[in-house]
BASELO-719764 format. One line per field, with one value per residue: residue in one letter; x, y, z of N, C-alpha, C, O in turn; residue number from 1. Coordinates in steps of 0.001 Angstrom, whole numbers, plus 500000, padded with zeros to 6 digits. Example, Ala and Ser with C-alpha at 12.3 -4.5 7.8 and 13.67 -1.06 7.14 Angstrom:
residu = c(A,S)
nx = c(513190,512850)
ny = c(494310,497750)
nz = c(507800,507080)
cax = c(512300,513670)
cay = c(495500,498940)
caz = c(507800,507140)
cx = c(513200,512900)
cy = c(496700,500030)
cz = c(507800,507870)
ox = c(514236,513409)
oy = c(496681,501138)
oz = c(508465,508039)
num = c(1,2)
***
This chain:
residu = c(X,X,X,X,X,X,X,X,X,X,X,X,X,X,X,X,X,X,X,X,X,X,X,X,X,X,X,X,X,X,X,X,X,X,X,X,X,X,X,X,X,X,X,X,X,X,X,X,X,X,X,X,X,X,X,X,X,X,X,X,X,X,X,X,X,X,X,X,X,X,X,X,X,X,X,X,X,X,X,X,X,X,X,X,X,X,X,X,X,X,X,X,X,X,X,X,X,X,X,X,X,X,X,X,X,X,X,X,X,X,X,X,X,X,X,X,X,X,X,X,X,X,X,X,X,X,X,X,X,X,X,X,X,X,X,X,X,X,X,X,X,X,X,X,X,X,X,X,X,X,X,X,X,X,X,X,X,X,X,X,X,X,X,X,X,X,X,X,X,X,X,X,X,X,X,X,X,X,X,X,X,X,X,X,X,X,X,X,X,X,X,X,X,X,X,X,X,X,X,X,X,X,X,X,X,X,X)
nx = c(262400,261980,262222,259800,257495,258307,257765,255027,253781,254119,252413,249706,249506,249519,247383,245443,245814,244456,241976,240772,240407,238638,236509,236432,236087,234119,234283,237252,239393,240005,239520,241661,244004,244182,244572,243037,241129,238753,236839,235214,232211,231858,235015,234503,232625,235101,236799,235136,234958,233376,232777,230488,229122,227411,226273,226071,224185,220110,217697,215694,215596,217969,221026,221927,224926,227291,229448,232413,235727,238989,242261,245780,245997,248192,249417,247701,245333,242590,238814,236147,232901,229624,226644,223491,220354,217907,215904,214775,216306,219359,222069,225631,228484,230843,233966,235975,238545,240930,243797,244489,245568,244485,244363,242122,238603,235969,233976,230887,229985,227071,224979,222116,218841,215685,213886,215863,216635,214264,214120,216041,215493,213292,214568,215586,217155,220601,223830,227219,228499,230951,231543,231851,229045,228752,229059,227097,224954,224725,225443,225110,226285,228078,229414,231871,233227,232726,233751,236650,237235,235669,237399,239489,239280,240678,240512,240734,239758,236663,236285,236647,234848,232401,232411,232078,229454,226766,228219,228945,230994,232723,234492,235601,237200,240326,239238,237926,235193,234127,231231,230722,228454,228674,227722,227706,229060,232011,233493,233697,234451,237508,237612,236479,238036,240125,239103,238349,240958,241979,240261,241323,243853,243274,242509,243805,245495,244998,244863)
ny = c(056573,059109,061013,060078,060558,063321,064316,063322,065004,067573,067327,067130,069382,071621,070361,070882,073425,074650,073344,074689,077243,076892,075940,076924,079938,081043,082662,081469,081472,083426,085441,084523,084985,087746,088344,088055,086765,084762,086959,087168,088387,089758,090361,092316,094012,095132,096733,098558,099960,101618,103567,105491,104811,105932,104660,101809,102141,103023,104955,103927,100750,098594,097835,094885,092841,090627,087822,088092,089394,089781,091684,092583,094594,095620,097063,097882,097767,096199,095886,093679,093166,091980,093931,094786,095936,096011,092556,092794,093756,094294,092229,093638,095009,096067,098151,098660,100398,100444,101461,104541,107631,110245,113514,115036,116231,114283,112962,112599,110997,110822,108994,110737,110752,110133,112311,114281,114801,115735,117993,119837,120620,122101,123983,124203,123149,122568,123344,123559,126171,126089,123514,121651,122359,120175,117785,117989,117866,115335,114204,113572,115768,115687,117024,117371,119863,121436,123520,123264,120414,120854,122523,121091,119365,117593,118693,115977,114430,114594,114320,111368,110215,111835,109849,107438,107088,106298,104862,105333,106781,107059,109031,108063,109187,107900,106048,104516,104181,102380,102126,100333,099884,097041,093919,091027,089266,086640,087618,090301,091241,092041,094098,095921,096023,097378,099664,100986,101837,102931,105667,106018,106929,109412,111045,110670,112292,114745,116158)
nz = c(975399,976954,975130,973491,975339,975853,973182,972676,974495,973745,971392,972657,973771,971756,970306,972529,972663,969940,969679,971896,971113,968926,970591,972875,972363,970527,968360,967677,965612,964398,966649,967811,966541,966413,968921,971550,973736,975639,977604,980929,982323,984436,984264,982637,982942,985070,983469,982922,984770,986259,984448,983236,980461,977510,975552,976866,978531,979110,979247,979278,978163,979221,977418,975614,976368,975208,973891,975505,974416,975061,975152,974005,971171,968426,970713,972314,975071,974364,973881,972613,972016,971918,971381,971489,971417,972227,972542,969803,968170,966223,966205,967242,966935,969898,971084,973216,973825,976540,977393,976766,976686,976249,975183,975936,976557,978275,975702,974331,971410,969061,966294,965102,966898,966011,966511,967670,965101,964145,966133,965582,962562,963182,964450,967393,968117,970621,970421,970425,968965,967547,966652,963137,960637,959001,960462,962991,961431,961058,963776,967031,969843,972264,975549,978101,978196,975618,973711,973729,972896,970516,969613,969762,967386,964489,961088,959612,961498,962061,959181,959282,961017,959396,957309,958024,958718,961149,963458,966569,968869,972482,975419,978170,980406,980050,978792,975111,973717,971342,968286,965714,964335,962995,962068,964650,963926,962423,960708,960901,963505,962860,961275,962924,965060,963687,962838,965644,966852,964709,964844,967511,966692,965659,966953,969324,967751,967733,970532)
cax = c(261126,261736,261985,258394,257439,258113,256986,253284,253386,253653,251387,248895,249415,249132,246000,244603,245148,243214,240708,240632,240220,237607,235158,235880,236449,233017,235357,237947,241157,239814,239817,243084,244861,243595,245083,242213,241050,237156,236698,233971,231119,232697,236151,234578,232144,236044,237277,234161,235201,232430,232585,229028,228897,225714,225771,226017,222787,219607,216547,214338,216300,219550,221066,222132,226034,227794,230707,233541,237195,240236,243761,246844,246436,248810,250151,246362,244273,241804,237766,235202,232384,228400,225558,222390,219851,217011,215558,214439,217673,220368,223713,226432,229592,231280,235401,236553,240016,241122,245138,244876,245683,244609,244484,241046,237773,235280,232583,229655,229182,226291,224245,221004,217659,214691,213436,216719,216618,213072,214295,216983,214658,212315,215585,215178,218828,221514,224712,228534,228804,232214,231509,231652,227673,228616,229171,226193,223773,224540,225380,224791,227303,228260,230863,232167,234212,232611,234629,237981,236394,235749,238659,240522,238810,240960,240028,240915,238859,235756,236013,236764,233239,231159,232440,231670,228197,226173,229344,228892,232532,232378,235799,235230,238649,241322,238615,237374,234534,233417,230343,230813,227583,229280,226679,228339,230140,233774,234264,233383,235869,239072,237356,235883,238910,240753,238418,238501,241945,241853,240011,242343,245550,243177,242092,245372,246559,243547,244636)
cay = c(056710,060273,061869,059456,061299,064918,064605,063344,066472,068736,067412,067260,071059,071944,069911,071673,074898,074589,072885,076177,078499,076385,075223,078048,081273,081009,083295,080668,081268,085315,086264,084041,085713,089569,088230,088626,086043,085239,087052,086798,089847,090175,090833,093410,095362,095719,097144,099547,100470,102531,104756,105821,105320,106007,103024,100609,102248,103902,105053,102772,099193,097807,097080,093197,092447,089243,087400,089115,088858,091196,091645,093920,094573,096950,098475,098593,097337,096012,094824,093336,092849,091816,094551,094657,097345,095298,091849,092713,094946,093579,092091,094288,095053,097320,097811,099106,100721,101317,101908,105704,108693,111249,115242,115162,116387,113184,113366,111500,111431,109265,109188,111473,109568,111490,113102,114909,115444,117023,118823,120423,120756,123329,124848,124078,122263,123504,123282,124617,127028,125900,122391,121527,121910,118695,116763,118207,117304,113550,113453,114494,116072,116348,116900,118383,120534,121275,124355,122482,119579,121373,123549,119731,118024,118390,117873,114437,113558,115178,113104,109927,110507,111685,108584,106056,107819,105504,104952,106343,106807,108014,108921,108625,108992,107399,104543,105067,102936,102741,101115,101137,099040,096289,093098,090700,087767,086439,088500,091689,091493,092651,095423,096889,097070,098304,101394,101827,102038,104687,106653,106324,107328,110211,111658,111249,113894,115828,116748)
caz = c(976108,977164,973665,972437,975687,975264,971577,973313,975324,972963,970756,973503,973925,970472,969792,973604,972142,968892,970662,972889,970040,968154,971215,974160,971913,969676,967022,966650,965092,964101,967530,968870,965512,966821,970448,971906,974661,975938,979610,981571,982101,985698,984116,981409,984070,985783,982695,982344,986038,986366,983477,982402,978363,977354,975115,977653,979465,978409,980482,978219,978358,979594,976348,975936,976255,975421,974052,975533,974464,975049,974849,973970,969810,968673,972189,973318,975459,973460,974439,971392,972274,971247,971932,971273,972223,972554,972263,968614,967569,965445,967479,966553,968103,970403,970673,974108,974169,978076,978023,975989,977573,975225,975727,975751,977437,978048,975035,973399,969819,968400,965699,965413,966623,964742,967718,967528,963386,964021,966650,964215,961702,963980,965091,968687,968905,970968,970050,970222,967418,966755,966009,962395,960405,958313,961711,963541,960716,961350,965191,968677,970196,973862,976051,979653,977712,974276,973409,973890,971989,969472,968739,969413,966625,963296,959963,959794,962352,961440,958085,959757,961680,957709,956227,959116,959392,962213,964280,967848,969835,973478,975583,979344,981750,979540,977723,974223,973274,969896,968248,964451,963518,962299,962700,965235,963411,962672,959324,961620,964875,962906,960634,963792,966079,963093,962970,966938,966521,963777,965665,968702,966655,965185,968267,969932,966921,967996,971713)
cx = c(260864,261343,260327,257238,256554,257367,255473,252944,252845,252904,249972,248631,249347,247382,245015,244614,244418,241871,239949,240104,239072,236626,235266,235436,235204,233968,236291,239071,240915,240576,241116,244232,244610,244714,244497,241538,239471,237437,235483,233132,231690,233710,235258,233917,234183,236944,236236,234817,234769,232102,231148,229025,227489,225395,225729,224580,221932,218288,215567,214685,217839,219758,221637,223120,226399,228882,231732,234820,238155,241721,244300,246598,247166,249828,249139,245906,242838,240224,236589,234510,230770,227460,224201,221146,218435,216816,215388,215678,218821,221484,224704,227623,230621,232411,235795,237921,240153,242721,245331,244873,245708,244109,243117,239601,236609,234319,231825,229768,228194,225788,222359,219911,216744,213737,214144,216781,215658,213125,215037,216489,213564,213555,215496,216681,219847,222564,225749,228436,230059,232496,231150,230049,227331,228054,227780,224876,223645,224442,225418,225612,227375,229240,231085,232633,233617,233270,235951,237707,236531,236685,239616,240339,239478,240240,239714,239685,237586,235323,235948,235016,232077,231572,231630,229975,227104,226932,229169,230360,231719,234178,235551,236855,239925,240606,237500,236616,233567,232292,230119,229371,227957,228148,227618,228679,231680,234356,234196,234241,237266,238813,236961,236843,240039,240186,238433,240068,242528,241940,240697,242954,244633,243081,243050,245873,245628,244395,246287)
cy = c(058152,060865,061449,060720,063104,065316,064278,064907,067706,068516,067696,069011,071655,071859,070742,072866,075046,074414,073975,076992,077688,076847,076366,079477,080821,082106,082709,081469,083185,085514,085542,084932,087172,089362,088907,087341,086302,085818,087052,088725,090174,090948,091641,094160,095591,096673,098606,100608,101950,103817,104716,105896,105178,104953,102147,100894,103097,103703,104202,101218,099392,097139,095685,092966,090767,088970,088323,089263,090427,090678,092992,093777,095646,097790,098210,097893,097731,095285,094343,092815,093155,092689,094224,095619,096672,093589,091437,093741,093535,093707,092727,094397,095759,096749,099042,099220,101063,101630,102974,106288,109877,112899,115593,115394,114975,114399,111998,112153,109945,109652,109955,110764,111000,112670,114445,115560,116628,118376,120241,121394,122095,124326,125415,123235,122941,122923,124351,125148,126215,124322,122225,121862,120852,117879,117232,118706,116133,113101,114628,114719,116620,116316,117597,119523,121251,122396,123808,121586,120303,122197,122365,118761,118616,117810,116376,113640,113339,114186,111671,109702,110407,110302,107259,106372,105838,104899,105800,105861,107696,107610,109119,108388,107753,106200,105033,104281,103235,101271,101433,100577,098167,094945,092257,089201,087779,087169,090414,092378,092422,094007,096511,097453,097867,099852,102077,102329,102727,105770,107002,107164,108835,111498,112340,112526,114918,116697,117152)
cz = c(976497,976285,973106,973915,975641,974101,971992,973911,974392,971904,971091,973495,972766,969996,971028,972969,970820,968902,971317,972051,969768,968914,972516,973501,970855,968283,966854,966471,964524,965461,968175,967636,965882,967958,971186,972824,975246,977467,979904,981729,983283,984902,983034,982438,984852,984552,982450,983514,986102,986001,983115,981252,978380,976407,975342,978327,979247,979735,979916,978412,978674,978057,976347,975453,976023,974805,974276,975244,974399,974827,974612,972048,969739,969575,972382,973533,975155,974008,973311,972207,971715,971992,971435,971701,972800,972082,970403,967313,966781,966464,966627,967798,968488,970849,972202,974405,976159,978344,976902,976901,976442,975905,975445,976486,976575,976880,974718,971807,969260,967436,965865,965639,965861,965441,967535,966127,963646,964411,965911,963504,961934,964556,966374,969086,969374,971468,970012,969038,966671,966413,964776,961505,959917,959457,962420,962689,960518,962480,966020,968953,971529,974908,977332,979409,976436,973605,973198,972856,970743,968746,968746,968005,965074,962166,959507,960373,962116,959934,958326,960057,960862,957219,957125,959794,960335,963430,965349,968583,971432,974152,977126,980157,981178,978865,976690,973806,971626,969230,966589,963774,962669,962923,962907,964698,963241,961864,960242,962651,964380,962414,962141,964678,965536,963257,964393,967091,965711,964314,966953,968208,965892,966172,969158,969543,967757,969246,971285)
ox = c(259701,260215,259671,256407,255471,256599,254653,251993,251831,252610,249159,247592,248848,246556,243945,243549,243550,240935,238727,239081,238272,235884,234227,234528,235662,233927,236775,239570,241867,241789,241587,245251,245312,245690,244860,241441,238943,238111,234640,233514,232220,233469,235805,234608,234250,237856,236658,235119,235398,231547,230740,228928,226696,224304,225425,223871,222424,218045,214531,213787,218611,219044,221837,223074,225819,229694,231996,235336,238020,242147,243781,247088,247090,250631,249389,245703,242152,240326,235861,234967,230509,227310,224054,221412,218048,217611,215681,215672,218882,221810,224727,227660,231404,232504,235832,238512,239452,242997,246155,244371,246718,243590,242948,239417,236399,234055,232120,229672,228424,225948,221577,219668,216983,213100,213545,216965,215851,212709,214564,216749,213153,213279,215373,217068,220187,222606,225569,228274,230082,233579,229969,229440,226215,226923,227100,224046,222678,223796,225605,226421,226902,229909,230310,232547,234546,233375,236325,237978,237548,236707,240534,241002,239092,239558,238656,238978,237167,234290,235277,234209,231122,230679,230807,229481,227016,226268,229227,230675,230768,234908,235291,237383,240316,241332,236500,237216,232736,232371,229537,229208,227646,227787,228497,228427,232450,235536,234767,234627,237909,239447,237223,236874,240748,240741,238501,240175,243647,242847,240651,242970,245504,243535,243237,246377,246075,244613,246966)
oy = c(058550,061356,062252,061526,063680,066269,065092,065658,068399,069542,068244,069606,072747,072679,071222,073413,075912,075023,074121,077536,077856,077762,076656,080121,079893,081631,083041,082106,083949,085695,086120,085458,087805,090111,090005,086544,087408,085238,086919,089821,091274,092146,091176,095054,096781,097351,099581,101777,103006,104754,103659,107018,104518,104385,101291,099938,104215,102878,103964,100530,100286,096274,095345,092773,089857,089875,089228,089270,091555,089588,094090,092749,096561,098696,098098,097020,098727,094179,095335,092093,094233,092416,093115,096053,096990,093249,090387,094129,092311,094627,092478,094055,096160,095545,100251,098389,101851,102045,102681,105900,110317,113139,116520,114425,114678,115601,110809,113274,108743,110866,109575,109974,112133,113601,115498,116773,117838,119405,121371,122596,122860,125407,126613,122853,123938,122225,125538,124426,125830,123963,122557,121044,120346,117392,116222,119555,115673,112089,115841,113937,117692,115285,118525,120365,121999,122025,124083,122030,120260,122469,122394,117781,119648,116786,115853,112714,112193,113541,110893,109109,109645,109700,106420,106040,104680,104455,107012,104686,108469,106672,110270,107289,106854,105340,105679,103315,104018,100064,102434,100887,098367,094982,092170,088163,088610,087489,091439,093545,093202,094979,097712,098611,098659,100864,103298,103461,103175,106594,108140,108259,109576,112634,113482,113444,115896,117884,117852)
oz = c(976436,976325,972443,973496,975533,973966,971568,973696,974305,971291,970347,973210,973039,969594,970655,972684,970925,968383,971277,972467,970688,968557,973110,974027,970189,967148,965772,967398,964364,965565,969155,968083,965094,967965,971609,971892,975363,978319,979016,981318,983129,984752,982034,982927,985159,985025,981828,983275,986040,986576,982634,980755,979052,976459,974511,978641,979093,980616,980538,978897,978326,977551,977514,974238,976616,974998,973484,976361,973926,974445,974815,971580,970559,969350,973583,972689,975382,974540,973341,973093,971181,973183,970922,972822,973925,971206,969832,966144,966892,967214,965422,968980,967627,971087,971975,975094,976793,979470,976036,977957,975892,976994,974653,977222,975399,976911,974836,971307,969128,967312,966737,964727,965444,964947,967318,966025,963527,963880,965793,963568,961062,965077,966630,970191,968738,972481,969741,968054,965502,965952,964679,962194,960035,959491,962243,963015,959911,962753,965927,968455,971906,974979,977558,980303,976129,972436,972058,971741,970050,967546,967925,967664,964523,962171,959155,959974,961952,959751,957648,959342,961010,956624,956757,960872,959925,964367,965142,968770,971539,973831,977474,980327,981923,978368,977003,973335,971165,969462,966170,962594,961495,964100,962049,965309,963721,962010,959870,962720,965081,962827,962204,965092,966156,963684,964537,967563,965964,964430,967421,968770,965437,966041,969577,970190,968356,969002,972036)
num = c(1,2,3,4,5,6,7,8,9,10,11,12,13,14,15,16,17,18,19,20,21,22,23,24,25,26,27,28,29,30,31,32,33,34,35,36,37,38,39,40,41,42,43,44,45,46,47,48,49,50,51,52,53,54,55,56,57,58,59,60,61,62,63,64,65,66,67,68,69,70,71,72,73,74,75,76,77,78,79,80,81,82,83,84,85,86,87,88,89,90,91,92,93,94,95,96,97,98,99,100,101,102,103,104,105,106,107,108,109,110,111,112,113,114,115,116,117,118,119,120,121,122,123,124,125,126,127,128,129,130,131,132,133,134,135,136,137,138,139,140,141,142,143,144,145,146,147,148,149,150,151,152,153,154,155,156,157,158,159,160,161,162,163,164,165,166,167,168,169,170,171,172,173,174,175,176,177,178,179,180,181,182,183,184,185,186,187,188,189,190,191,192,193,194,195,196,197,198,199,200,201,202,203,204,205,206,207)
***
């Protein structure tokens, strides 16, 4: 009777956690295979802990967050999650590292809006000299530091950045958040925190 039992139990707990993955975790067996867990918008604003990324907030709209899941991949504390910039914007999805400690002055890098191209274009943009011309004919570039920055950023990196062109990274006080434009489904979660995770271990070399 004990053993028919125990063997109920743990089937019970088997079949609960599948169950779990399927019907709580809307990604299913992707995101429980990442080890990556849903949290709530409470527990991710405590993770933002009141870093300013500029892709979380714009003077035009509040962009539109949702499913959230985290965990340790790798060594790192790991956050995936669904953006959106507006109502009529494509859901895509952003990859919040928060346990790096890299040798690095906070920056922004995003992609150019056309405001910014034009600007360029009239030669009205102003910019570190010593930042790449490849890189600052695709993205904005800004930083507390941008001298440092820029003499930190090696080759490597710089290419990582031309190839992944529409990819905005920002690095505020030990959390690197990256937004590769990946549109927000289950085939999308692993490619994306692979690439934030690139860019971590590239960066790291950097400082």
């Amino acid at each position: 009777m004990g053993l028919f039992f125990l063997i109920l139990v743990v089937v019970v707990l088997v079949m609960g956690t599948l169950w779990w993955c399927e019907k709580k975790v809307p990604s299913g067996q992707i995101t429980c295979g990442l080890g990556l867990w849903d949290i709530s918008r409470c527990e991710f604003d405590g993770l933002i802990n009141n870093r300013k990324f500029s892709a979380l907030a714009s003077w035009v709209n509040t962009p539109y967050l949702s499913k959230f899941f985290a965990g340790e991949v790798n060594g790192i504390n790991t956050c995936v999650f669904s953006i959106s910039r507006s109502r009529y914007s494509p859901i895509t999805l952003g990859v919040l590292l928060t346990s790096l400690d890299l040798a690095l002055p906070n920056f922004t890098l995003r992609p150019k809006t056309l405001t910014e191209e034009v600007g360029d274009m009239l030669g009205i943009g102003d910019h570190h000299a010593s930042f790449p011309q490849s890189l600052l004919d695709m993205y904005e570039i800004s930083s507390e530091d941008e001298g440092s920055f820029a003499a930190m950023l090696r080759p490597e990196a710089v290419t990582f950045f031309l190839q992944h062109e529409g990819m905005s990274a920002e690095y505020q006080d030990g959390a690197l958040l990256v937004t590769p434009w990946l549109v927000s489904n289950d085939q999308s979660y692993e490619p994306a925190v692979q690439l934030a995770h690139a860019l971590a271990q590239l960066l790291g070399q950097s400082g």
